[in-house]
C-alpha positions in Angstrom: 108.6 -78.4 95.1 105.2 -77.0 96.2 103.1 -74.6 95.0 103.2 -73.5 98.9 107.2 -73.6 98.5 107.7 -72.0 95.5 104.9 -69.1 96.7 107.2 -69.0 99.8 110.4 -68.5 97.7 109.0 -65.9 95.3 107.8 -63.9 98.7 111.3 -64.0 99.7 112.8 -62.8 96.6 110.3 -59.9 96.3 111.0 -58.8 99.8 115.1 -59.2 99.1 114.4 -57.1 96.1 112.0 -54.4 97.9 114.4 -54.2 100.5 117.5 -53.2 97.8 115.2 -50.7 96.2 114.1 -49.4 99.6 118.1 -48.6 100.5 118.1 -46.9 96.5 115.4 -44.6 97.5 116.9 -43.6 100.6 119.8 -42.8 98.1 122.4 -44.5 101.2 125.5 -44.8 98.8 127.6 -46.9 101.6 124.6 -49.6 102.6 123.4 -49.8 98.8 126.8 -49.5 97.3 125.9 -47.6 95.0 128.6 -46.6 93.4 127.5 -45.2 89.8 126.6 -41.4 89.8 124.3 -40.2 86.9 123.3 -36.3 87.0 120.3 -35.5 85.3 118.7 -32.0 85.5 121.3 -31.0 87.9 120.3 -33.9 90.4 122.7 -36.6 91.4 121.2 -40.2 91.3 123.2 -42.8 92.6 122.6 -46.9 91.4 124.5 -49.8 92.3 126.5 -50.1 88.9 126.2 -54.7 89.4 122.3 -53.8 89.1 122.6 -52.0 85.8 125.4 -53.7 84.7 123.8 -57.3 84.9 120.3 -55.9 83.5 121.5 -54.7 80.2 124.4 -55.0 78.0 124.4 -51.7 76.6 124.6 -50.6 80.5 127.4 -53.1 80.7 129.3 -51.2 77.8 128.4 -48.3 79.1 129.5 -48.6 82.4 132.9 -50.3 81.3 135.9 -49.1 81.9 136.7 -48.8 78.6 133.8 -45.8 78.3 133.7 -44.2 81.6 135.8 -43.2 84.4 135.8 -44.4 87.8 134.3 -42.3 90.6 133.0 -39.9 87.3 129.2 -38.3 86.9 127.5 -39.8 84.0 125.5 -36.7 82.4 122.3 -37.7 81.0 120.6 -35.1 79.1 117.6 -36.7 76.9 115.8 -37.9 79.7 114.2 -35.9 82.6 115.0 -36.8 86.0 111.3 -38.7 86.9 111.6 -40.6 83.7 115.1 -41.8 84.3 114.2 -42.8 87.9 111.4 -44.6 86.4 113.4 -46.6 84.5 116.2 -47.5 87.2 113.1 -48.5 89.4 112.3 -50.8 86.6 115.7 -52.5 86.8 115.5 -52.5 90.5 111.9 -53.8 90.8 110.8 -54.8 87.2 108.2 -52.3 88.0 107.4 -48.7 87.0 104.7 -46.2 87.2 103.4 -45.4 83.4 101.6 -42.4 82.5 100.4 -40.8 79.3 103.3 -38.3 79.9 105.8 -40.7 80.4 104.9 -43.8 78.1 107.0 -42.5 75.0 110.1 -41.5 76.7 110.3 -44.7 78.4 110.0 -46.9 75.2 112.3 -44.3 74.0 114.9 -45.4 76.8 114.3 -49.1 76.1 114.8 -48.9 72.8 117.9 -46.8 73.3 119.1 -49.7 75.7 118.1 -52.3 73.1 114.8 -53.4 75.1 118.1 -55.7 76.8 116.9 -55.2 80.1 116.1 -58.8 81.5 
């Protein structure tokens, strides 16, 4: 394969991948399937449970049916809302905006996920 290929390719995947996180953002639960509901500071954020699920095996056990319901709001109380979004943008875009009032809680979360998230 080509350099010029392979620069083609990884376009293509970016775009696939901006285009899933766009649909996040607009917060669309039908066209994003997003079907995992976490409430953090009184705000609902919905993810597509595959996403989280595939990204981190403590998410996976999390997210199992053996420690959460279907259709139930995961409370999340350690974390402010703008931190936690940071990090789901991570798993949806492997990017997130760091700031010096952000950088320890969100080492905090990926230690707390096991630094797992691939």
């Amino acid at each position: 394969m080509s350099d010029e290929d392979r620069d083609s390719l990884n376009e293509y995947a970016y775009k696939m991948q901006m285009d899933r996180f766009k649909v996040f953002k607009e917060q669309d639960r039908e066209k994003g399937h997003l079907d995992v509901a976490f409430e953090i500071e009184g705000k609902k954020l919905h993810v597509n449970k595959y996403l989280l699920t595939t990204a981190s095996e403590p998410l996976n056990a999390w997210l199992s049916d053996r420690w959460s319901t279907k259709d139930e709001v995961i409370k999340i109380e350690d974390y402010s809302f703008d931190c936690f979004y940071e990090f789901i943008q991570f798993i949806y875009t492997g990017r997130c905006d760091l700031s010096s009032e952000n950088v320890f809680k969100m080492v905090d979360m990926a230690e707390f996920y096991n630094g797992q998230i691939r």
